[in-house]
N, C-alpha and C positions, 0 to 999 in steps of 0.2 A: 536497476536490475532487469535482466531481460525473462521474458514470461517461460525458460523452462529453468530458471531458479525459482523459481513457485512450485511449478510442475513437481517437482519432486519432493515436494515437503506434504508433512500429515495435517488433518485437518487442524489441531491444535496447535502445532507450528505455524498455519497462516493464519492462524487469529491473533499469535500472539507477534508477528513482522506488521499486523494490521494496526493493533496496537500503538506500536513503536512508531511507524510511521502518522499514524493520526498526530502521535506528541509531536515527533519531529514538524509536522505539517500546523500545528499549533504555537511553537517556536518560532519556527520560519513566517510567519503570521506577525508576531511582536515584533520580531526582528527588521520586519517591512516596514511596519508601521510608525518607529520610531530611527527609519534612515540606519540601520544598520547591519543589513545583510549584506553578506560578502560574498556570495554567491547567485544573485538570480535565477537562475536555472536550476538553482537546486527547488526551487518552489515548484517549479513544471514538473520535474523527476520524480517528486513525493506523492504526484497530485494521480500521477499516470499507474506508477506502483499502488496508490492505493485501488485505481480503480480496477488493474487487472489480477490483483488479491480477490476483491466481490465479485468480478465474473467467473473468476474460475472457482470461488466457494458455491455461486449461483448455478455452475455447470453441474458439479458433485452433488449438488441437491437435486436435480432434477434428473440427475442418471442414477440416483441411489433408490426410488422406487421403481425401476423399471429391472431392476435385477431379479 
């Protein structure tokens, strides 16, 4: 997903893609581990989604006391 499919969602909406990706990034983990993922690059895609879910929740935090 690209970062303004994030952008647009509420904060309880990226916790709950945050979620979902952690599992998916927990699967894809087994799935490595026992020779059976069909996809490699899906493990970088999960790994990058989840990181820019926690900057942009990190962004909303730090601009939400300055209002």
């Amino acid at each position: 997903m690209a970062k303004t499919d994030f952008v647009g969602k509420t904060d309880d909406q990226l916790s709950e893609s945050l979620g979902q990706l952690k599992r998916e990034q927990f699967n894809l983990r087994f799935q490595s581990a026992t020779n059976q993922l069909e996809k490699p690059s899906r493990v970088r895609e999960v790994r990058r989604d989840i990181a820019r879910i926690k900057t942009l929740q990190a962004q909303r935090t730090s601009a939400a006391p300055a209002k």
